[in-house]
C-alpha positions as CSV (number, residue, x, y, z in Angstrom):
1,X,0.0,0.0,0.0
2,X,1.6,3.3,-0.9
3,X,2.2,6.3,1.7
4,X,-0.5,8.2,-0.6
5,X,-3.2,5.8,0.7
6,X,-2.2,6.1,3.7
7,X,-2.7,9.9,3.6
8,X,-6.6,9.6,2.6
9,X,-8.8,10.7,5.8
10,X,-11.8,8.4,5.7
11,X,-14.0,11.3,7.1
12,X,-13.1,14.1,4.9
13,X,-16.4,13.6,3.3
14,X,-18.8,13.9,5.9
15,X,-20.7,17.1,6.1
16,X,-18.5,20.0,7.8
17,X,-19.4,20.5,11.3
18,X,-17.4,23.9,12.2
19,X,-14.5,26.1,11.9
20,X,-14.0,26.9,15.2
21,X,-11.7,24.5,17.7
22,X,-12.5,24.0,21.3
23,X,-9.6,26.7,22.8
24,X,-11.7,29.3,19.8
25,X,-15.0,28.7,21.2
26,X,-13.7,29.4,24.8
27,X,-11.7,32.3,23.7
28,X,-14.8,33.3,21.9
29,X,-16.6,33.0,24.8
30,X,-14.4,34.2,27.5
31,X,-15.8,36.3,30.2
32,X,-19.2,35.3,29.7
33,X,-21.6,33.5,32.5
34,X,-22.4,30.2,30.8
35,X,-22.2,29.0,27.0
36,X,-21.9,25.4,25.9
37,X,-24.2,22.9,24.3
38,X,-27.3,20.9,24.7
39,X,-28.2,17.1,23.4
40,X,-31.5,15.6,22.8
41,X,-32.1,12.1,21.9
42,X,-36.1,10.6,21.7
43,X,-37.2,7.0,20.1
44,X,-40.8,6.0,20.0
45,X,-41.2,2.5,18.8
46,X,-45.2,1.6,18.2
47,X,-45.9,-2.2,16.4
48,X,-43.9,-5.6,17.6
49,X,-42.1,-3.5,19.7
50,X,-43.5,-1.1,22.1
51,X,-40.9,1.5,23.8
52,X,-40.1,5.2,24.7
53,X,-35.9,6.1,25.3
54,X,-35.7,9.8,26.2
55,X,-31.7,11.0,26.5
56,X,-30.8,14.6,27.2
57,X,-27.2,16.0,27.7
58,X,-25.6,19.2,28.7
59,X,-22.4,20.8,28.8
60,X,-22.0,24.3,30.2
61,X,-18.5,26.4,30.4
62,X,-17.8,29.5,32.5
63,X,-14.0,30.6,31.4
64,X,-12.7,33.4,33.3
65,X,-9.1,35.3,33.7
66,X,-7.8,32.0,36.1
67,X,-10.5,29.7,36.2
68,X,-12.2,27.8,33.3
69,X,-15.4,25.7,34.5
70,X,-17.5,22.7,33.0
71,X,-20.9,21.4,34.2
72,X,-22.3,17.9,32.8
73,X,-25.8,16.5,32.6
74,X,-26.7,13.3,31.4
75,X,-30.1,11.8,32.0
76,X,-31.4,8.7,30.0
77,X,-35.0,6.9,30.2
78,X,-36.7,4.1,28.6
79,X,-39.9,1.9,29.0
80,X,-40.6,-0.9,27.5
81,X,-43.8,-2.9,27.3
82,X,-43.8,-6.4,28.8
83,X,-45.4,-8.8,26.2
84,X,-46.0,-11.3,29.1
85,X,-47.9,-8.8,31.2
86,X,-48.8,-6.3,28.7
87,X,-47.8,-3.8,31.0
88,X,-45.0,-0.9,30.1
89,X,-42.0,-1.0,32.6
90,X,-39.2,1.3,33.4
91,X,-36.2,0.0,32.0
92,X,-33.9,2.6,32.6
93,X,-33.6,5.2,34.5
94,X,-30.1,7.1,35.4
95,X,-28.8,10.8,36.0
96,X,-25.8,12.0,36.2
97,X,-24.2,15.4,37.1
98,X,-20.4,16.6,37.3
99,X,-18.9,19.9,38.1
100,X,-14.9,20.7,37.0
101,X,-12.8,23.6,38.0
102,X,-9.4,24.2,36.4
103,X,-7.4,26.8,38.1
104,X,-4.9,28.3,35.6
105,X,-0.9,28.1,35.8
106,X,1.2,30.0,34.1
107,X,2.3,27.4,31.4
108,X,0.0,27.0,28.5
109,X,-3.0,24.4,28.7
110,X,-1.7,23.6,32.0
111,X,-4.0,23.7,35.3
112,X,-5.1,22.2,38.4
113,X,-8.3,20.8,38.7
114,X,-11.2,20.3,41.4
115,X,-13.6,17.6,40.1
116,X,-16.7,15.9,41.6
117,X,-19.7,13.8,40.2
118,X,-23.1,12.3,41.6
119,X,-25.2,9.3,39.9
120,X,-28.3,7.3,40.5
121,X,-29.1,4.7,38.4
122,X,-32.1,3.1,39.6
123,X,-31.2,-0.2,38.0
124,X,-27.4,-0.6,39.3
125,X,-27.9,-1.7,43.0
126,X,-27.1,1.5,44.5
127,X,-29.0,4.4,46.3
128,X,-26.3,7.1,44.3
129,X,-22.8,6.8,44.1
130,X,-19.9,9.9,43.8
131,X,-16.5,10.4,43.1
132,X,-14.6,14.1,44.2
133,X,-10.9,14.4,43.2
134,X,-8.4,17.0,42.6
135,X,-4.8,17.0,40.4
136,X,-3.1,18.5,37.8
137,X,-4.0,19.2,34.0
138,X,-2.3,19.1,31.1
139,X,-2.0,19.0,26.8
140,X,0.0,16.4,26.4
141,X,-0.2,16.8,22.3
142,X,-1.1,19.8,19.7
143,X,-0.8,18.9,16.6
144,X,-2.2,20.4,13.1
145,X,-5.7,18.4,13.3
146,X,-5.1,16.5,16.8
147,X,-4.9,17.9,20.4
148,X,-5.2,15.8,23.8
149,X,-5.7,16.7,26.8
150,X,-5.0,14.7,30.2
151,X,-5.5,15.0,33.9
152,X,-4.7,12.6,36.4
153,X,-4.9,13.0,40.1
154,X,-6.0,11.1,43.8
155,X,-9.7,11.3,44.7
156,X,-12.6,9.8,46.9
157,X,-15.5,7.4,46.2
158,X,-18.4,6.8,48.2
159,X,-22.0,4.3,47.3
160,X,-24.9,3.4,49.3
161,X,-26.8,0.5,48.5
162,X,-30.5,0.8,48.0
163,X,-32.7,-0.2,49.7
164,X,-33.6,-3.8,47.7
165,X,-30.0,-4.9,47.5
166,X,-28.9,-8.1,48.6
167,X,-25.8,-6.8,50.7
168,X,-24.5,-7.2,54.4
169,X,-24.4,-4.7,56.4
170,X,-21.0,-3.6,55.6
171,X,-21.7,-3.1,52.1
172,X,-24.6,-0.9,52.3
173,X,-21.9,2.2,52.7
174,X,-18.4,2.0,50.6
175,X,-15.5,4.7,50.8
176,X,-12.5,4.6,49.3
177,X,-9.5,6.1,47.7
178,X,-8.6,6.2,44.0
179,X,-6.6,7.8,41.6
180,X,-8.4,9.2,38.6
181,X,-7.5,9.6,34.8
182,X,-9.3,11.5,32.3
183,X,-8.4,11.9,28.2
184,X,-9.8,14.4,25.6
185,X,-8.9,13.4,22.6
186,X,-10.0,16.0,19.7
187,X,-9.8,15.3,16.1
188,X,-10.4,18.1,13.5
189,X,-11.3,15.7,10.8
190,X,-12.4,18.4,8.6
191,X,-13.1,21.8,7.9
192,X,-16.9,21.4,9.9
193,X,-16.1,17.7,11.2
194,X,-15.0,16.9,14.5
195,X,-14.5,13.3,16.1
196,X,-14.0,13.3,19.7
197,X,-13.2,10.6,22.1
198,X,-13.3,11.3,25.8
199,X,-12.0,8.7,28.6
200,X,-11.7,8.1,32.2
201,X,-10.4,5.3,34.2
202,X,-11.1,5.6,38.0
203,X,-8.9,2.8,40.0
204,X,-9.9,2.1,43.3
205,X,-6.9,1.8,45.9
206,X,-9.0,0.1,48.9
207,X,-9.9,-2.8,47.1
208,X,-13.4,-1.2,46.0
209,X,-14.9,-1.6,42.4
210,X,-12.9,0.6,39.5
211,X,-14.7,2.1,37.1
212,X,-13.7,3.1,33.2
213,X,-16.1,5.1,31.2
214,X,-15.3,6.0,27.7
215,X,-17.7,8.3,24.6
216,X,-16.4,8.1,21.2
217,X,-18.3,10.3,19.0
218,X,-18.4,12.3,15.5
219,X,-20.2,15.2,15.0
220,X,-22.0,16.8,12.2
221,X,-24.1,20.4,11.4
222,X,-27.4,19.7,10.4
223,X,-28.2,23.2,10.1
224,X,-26.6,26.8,11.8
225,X,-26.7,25.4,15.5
226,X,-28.3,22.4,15.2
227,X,-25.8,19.4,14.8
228,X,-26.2,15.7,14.3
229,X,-24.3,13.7,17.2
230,X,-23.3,9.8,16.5
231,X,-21.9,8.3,19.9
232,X,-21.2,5.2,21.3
233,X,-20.4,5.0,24.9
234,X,-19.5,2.3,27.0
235,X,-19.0,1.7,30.8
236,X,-17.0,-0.9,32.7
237,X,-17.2,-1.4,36.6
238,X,-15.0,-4.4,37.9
239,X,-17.1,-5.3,40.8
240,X,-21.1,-4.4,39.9
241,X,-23.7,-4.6,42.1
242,X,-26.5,-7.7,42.6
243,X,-25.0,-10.1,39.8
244,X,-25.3,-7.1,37.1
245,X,-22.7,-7.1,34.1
246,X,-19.6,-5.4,34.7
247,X,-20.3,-3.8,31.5
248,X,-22.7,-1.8,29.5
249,X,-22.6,0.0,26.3
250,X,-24.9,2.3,24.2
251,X,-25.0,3.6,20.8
252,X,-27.2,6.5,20.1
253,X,-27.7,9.7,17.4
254,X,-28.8,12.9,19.0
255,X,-29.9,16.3,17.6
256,X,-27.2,19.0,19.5
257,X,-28.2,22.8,20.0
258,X,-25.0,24.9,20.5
259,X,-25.0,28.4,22.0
């Protein structure tokens, strides 16, 4: 196979998603209370199969002089209908919200970073469970049409079983210590295309479940702000709750509304 083959970006011909690279939109941006983005995701299935899956997502940024901030909602729902019973049932139900502050430092794309997140999942075994850590920031690579970003530092995890669980005593409450990881890796595939895949590994250091999560996504403009979001996430935790899988995974396509 020649070098020239090689060369050919396999995305160059999907529709052009935007000019503008993360550090423009934030420069763009800077100073102002809250901008970011907003996901929407709704299947209605009527016939042999009878469902509803609702997913909403949002991302909000503050950037200031030293601090840059990011907020994160993700909420997903779905009922199916029981053919046994005839009855619909919840089949999903989970929220999830983080906060991240990065505290500037004088090199470039470098920071420290406060970082905290809260999730119930009604179908996981647990009441909620949270994670709050804090390290240091940093791009690791800039290239012409690639950037990533890392952070690593120590953090705390705490769960509570709910109230149905089949756990002793001892396992209804869970702290621990862990050392987080988190990668943003941005592709600028094209002028308006823009693949991004987003990482984080959270390993336990008291013997408690570790936990990797990981959204690999390409993005595409429908129309001015309106862009078409292909995503597939998957989740891993190494010791799950009341005999569930240690993994699940999900592939969606979402309308996004950036402002």
């Amino acid at each position: 196979m020649s070098s020239r083959c090689w060369a050919v970006d396999p995305f160059e011909d999907f529709h052009e998603y935007g000019q503008l690279s993360d550090e423009e939109i934030h420069e763009l941006h800077k100073g102002e209370m809250l901008y970011g983005d907003t996901e929407f995701g709704l299947i209605l299935s009527k016939g042999n199969t009878n469902s509803t899956s609702f997913k909403f997502r949002g991302n909000l940024y503050q950037d200031f002089e030293n601090w840059r901030n990011q907020f994160k909602l993700d909420t997903l729902y779905k009922r199916d209908q029981n053919d046994d019973t005839g009855q619909t049932d919840v089949t999903a139900d989970r929220i999830f919200v983080s906060a991240q502050g990065n505290y500037k430092v004088g090199v470039k794309n470098s920071s420290f970073f406060i970082y905290g997140d809260y999730e119930e999942d009604k179908f996981s075994g647990l009441d909620y469970k949270s994670t709050v850590a804090t390290g240091y920031g940093a791009r690791v690579y800039q290239g012409v049409k690639n950037k990533v970003d890392i952070d690593i530092g120590p953090g705390l995890y705490r769960s509570v079983a709910d109230d149905e669980s089949e756990v002793s005593e001892e396992d209804e409450n869970k702290t621990g210590y862990l050392v987080r990881i988190a990668m943003q890796w941005e592709r600028l595939v094209s002028k308006r295309t823009r693949f991004n895949q987003d990482v984080s590994i959270e390993q336990s250091l008291s013997g408690l479940n570790s936990r990797l999560k990981s959204e690999t996504a390409l993005i595409s403009q429908v129309i001015g702000a309106v862009s078409l979001k292909f995503a597939y996430m998957y989740r891993y935790n190494s010791k799950p709750e009341d005999d569930n899988l240690k993994y699940d995974s999900e592939l969606s396509a979402t309308l996004v509304y950036s402002f």
